[in-house]
N, C-alpha and C positions, 0 to 999 in steps of 0.2 A: 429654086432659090429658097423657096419658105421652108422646106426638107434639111437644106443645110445649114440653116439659121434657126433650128429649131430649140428649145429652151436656152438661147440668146439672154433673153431677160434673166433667169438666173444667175446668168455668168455676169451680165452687167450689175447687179447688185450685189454679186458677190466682190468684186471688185469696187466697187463704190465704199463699200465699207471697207477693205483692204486699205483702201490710198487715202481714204477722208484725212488723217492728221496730216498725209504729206501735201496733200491738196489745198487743205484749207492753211498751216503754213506759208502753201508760196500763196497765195491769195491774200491774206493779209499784207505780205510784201509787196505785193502787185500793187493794194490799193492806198497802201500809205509812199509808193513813190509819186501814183496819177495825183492823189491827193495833196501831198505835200508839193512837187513841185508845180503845180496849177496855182495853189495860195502863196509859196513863195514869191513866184514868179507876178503874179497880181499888185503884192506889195511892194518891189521895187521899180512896176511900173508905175505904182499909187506916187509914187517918191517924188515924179517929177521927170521931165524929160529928159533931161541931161542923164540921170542913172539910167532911163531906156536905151538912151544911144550909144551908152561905154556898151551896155548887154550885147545889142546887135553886132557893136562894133569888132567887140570879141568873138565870137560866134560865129562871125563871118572870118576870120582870120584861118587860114590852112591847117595849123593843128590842131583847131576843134571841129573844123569842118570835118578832118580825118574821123578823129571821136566819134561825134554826135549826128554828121551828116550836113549836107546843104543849107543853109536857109533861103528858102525863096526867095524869088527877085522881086520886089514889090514897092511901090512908093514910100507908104507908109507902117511901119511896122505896131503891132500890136502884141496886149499881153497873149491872146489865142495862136496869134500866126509863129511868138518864137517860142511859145510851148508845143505845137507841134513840131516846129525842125528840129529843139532839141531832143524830145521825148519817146519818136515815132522809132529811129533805129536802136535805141538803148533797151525800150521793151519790147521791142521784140528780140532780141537776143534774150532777155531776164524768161521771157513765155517762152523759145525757145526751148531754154534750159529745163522749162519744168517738163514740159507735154514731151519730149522727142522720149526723155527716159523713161516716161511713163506708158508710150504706148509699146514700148520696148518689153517690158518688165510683164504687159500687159498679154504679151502674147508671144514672141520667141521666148521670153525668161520663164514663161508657165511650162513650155514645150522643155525647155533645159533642165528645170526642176525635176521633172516626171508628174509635173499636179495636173499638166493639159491631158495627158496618157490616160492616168486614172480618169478622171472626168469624160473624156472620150468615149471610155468603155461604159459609158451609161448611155441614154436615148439622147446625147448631145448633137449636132449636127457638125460639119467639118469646118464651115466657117460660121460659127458663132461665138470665137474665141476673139476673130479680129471685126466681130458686125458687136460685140461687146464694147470693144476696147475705142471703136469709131463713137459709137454712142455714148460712152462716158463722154469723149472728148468734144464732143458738141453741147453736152449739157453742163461741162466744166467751164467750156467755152462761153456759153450763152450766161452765166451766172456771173464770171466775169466779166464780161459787157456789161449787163444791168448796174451792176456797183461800179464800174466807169462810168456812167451817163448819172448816174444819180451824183456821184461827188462831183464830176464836173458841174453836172447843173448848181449842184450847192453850193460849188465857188463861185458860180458864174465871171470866170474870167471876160475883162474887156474886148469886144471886138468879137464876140461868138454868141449863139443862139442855141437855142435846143436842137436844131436841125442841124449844126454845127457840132452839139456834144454827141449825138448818134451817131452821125458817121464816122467820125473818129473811134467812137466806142465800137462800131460793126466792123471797121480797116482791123483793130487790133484782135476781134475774134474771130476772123478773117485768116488772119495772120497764123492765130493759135492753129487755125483747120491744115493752114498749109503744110506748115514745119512737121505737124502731128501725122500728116498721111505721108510726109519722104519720112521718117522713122518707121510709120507702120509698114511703107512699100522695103525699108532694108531688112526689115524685122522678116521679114519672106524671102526675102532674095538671099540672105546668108543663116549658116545654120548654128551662129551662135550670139548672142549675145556680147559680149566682147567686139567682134567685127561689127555687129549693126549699131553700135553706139557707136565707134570708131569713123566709120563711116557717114552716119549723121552727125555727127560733128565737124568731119570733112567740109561738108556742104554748107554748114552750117558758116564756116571758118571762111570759105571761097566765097561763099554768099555777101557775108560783112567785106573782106579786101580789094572784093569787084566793083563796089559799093565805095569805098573808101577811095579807090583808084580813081573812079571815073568824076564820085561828088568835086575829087580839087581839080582836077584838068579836061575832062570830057564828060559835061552833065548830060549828053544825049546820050550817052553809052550806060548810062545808069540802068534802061531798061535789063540791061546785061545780068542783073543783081536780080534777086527777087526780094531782097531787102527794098532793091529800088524800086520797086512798083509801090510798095505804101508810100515810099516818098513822093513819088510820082505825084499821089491823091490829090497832094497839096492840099489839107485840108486846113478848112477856117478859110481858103482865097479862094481855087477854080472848084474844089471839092471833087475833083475827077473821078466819076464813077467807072468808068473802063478800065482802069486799074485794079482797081477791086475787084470788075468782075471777072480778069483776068485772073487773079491770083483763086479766086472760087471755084473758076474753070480749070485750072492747074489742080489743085484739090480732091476736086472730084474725078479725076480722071485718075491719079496717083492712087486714092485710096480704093477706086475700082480697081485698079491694076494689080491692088496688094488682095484682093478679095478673090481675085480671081485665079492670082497664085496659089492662095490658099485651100481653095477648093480641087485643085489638082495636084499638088504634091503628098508626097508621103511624111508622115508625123517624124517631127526629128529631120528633116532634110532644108536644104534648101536648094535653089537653083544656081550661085556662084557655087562652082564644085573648089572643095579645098585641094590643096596640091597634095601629093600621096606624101607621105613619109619615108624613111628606111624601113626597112624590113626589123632592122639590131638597130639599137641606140647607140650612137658612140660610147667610148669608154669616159669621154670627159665629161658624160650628162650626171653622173653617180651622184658627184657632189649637188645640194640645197642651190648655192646660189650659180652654178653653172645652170640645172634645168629653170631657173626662174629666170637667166638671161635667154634660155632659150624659148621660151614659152613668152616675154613679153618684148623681144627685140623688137618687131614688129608696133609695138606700142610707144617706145621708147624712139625709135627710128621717125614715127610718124611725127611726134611729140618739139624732136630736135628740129623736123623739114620745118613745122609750121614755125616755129620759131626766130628762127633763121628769116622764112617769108616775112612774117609779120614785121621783127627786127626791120630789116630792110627797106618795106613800103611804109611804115613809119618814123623811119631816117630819113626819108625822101623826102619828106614834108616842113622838115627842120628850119630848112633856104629859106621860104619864104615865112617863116613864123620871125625871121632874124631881120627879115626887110620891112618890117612894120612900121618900125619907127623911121625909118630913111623916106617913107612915101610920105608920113606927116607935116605936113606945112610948119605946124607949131614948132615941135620937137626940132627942127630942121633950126628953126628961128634963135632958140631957148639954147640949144644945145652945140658943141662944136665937135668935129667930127670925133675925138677919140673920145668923144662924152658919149657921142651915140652909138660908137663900137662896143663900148663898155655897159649898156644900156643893153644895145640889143642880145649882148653874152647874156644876159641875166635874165632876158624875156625867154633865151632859145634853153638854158638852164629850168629855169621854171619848169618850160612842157614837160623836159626829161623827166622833171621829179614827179609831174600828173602821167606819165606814160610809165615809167618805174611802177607803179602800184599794178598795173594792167601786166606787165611782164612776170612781179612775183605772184600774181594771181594764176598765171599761165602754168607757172613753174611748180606753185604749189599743187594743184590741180593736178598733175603729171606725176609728181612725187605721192599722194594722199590716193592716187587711184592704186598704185602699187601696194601701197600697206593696205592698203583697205581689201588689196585682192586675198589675203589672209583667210578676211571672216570671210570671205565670199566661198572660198576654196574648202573650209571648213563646213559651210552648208551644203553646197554640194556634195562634200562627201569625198571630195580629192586630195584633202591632207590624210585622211585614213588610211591610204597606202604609203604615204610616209614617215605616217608616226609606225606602221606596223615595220619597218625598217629601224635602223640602226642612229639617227637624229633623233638629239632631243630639243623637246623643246624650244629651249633656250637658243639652240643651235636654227633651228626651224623659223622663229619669230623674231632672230639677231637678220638673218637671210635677207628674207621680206622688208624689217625695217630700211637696214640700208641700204637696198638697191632703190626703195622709196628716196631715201633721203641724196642719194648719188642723181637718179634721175632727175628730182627738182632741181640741184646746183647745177648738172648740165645744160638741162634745157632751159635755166635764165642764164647761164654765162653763156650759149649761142644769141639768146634774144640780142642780151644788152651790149655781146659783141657788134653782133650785124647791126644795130639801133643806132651805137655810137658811131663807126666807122665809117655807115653811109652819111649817116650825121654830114661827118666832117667831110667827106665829098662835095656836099654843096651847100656848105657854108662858104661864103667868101672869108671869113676870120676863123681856121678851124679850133676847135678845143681846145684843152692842152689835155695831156693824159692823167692829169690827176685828178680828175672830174671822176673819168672812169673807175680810177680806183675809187672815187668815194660812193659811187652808183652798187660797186661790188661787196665795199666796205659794211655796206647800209642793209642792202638786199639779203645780200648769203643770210648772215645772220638772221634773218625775216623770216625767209623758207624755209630752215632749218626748223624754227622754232615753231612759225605754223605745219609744219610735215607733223614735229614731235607733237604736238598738240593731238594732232590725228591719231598717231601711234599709240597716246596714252585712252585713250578713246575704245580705241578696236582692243586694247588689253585689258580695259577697267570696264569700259558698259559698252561691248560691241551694238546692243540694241539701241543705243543713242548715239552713235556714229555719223547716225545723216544730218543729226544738229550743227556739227563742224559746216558742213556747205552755208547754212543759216548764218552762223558767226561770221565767217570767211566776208560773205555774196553781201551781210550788212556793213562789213567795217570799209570795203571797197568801195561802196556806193556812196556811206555817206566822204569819204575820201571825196571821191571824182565830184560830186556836188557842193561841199563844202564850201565853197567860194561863192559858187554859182548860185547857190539859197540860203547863204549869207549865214552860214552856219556857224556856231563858235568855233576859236581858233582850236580847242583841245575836246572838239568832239568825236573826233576820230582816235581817240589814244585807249581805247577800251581795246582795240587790235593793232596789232605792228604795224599796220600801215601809218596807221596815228602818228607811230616811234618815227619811222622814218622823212616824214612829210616835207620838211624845209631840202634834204638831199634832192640834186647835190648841189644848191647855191650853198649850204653848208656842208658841214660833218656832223655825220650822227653824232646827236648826244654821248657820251660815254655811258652815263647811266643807262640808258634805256638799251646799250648795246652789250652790257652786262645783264640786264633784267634780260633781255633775249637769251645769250647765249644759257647762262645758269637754269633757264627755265626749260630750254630745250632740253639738257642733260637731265633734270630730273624727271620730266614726262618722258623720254627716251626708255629710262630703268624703270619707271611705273607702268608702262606700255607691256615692255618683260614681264616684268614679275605678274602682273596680271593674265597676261597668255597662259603662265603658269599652271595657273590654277583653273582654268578653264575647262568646260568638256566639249568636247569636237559637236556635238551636236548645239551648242551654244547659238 
């Protein structure tokens, strides 16, 4: 073991410096959401009870439950106890997002590079690429923690203790260990980068919807999730250590697994075998944007299922967000019934437009990995045999852009098809169809405009491309929170999500539906023209 983890330490700080700006980025995000929503949340319990029990009252309702997850069952509710039910499955998706691509990049992407090869061939050992990439992430992890327990303590929300800010703070680095060792276990088990992200996001995506299934109709099925076990913790009420030390045990066992793989294959391989190919390429692969439908179907295909999924199980949820007001004694009192038909359209409209932001996020993301496969393709070294062909340019960077830009429209017009339609399933008063048009109305233009945003990015400073996720991951956040930590009404308009926010109890703005469109088109041509001028090893 100590023979193949030999000059480890090297490689771990050689990667420590590699990743610090992208690290300490999402770290700052990290500790300005624990942050902010711990103080928020404090201050509208400060308010008085009545604004406590609208909080709980919401919260407990089926389409934030879907959201944000369960809130325990408990007598009385506290600032601690509904900062953990909202907070626990939101970051751990946001830590997901950081660690899974980083232990990726950390050790199949060194391998795809050719930088693990060269390195290899020095006195390195065979796993101390992935006994590297585990030690970052427990020292990423544990740093994180620390600045958890410390802001919480600093806020000292109602209802919680030091020994209350620790385990919450240990459940989510916990959390960071686990997501981080099934990334590092596919980052082995396939032998590209491409498939091991695809696949951890997989789990990722089944992780949250098993989670979302079980928190509105069968909370003992939650264990199913491993989202659900932090929930499980209940922390700030039973503080369940068996959960925790589940998800540990899970952990350790996963990133042995990957350790172990590593030590026995051969550099460049993995254990899923890929399916052979033809021998002759068809005749229809010649053209640009034929080999790039053939080379990301498989991305695109995966991209349109989860869509569709997700659409669907939160359609499901729609019913009962429409019966809220029909169970209210008052409302029931105050109101007659086509007052509360009319009432609850408006309640069951709302989520759509809080759910709306989640699907163009889905869609963007879909679209923005394709343009982005450009510079990626370019560093590796795989456009070189295209540009020594007979495309140029223009021709090369038109390809990419809009197959990006077709993917994103796809894959939100399956979401917000399947979203709407199960919708209307089990609503007792369904829709009308002009909602949908203005969900479509609002959105296209959204994705469009954040795709080109990417586009002008990979063509003008490919080196600053991974700032778009930064942009993107803040405008959505404070979107989804907005309300929730009593945000101003126009603090989300710095991104389209902003533009689009009151859809569809309204219709987009005109104006802001022109600022989209016109702004698409010129980052579109600045994307171009900047490719232009680029050199392949860029």
């Amino acid at each position: 073991m100590r023979h193949s983890n030999r000059n480890a330490g090297y490689l771990l700080r050689a990667n420590l410096k590699q990743n610090l700006k992208f690290s300490l980025i999402w770290l700052v995000i990290l500790i300005m959401m624990i942050a902010s929503g711990a103080g928020k949340l404090e201050a509208a319990f400060a308010g008085g009870a009545s604004g406590s029990k609208e909080i709980v009252k919401m919260l407990r309702a089926p389409g934030m439950a879907a959201m944000f997850g369960a809130m325990p069952k408990v007598d009385t509710y506290n600032t601690a106890i509904v900062f953990a039910g909202v907070m626990v499955v939101f970051m751990i998706i946001l830590q997901a997002l950081w660690v899974m691509p980083l232990m990726i990049r950390n050790t199949r992407g060194q391998e795809e590079s050719g930088l693990l090869e060269m390195v290899r061939a020095r006195n390195v050992g065979r796993t101390a690429a992935i006994t590297a990439a585990s030690l970052e992430l427990l020292i990423d992890s544990a740093i994180m923690g620390i600045l958890y327990f410390v802001s919480l303590a600093a806020v000292n929300m109602g209802g919680t203790d030091l020994y209350g800010d620790f385990l919450f703070s240990l459940g989510m680095v916990i959390a960071n260990l686990l997501f981080g060792a099934i990334a590092l276990l596919f980052a082995q088990l396939t032998n590209n980068t491409r498939t091991a992200n695809m696949l951890s996001y997989m789990v990722l995506t089944a992780a949250y919807l098993v989670r979302l299934v079980t928190d509105i109709q069968h909370q003992n099925l939650t264990w199913l999730s491993p989202i659900g076990w932090f929930e499980k913790a209940n922390f700030y009420t039973d503080n369940n250590l068996w959960a925790l030390g589940l998800a540990l045990l899970v952990s350790i066992l996963l990133a042995a697994s990957a350790t172990m793989i590593a030590r026995n294959r051969d550099l460049g391989a993995g254990i899923i075998a890929e399916r052979t190919g033809r021998a002759k390429a068809a005749g229809w692969l010649r053209s640009i944007p034929a080999l790039l439908w053939r080379t990301e179907r498989g991305l695109f295909a995966g991209w349109l299922i989860g869509a569709v999924v997700f659409g669907g199980v939160m359609g499901s949820v729609l019913g009962g967000v429409g019966d809220i007001l029909k169970t209210n004694p008052l409302y029931r009192k105050i109101l007659d019934v086509g007052q509360i038909n009319a009432a609850n359209q408006t309640m069951v409209l709302s989520f759509l437009g809080m759910y709306l932001g989640i699907f163009v996020a889905l869609a963007v993301t879909a679209g923005v990995q394709v343009a982005f496969r450009l510079k990626r393709d370019d560093n590796l070294g795989y456009s070189s045999v295209i540009h020594a062909e007979k495309p140029t340019r223009t021709t090369i960077s038109v390809s990419y852009y809009c197959f990006g830009l077709l993917a994103g429209v796809f894959v939100l017009s399956a979401g917000l098809l399947a979203l709407f339609f199960t919708g209307n399933t089990v609503l007792s008063h369904p829709l009308p169809l002009k909602y949908l048009g203005r969900l479509f109305a609002a959105s296209v233009p959204a994705v469009i405009s954040f795709i080109a945003l990417g586009i002008a990015l990979v063509g003008l400073w490919p080196r600053l491309s991974s700032l778009f996720w930064l942009y993107m991951g803040a405008g959505l956040i404070v979107q989804i929170f907005r309300g929730l930590f009593d945000l101003p009404k126009h603090a989300g308009n710095f991104t389209p999500f902003g533009w689009i926010a009151n859809v569809p109890v309204e219709n987009v703005d005109h104006t802001w539906l022109i600022v989209m469109v016109v702004s698409a088109i010129v980052l579109f041509i600045l994307g171009i023209a900047g490719y232009r001028r680029q050199d392949l090893s860029l």
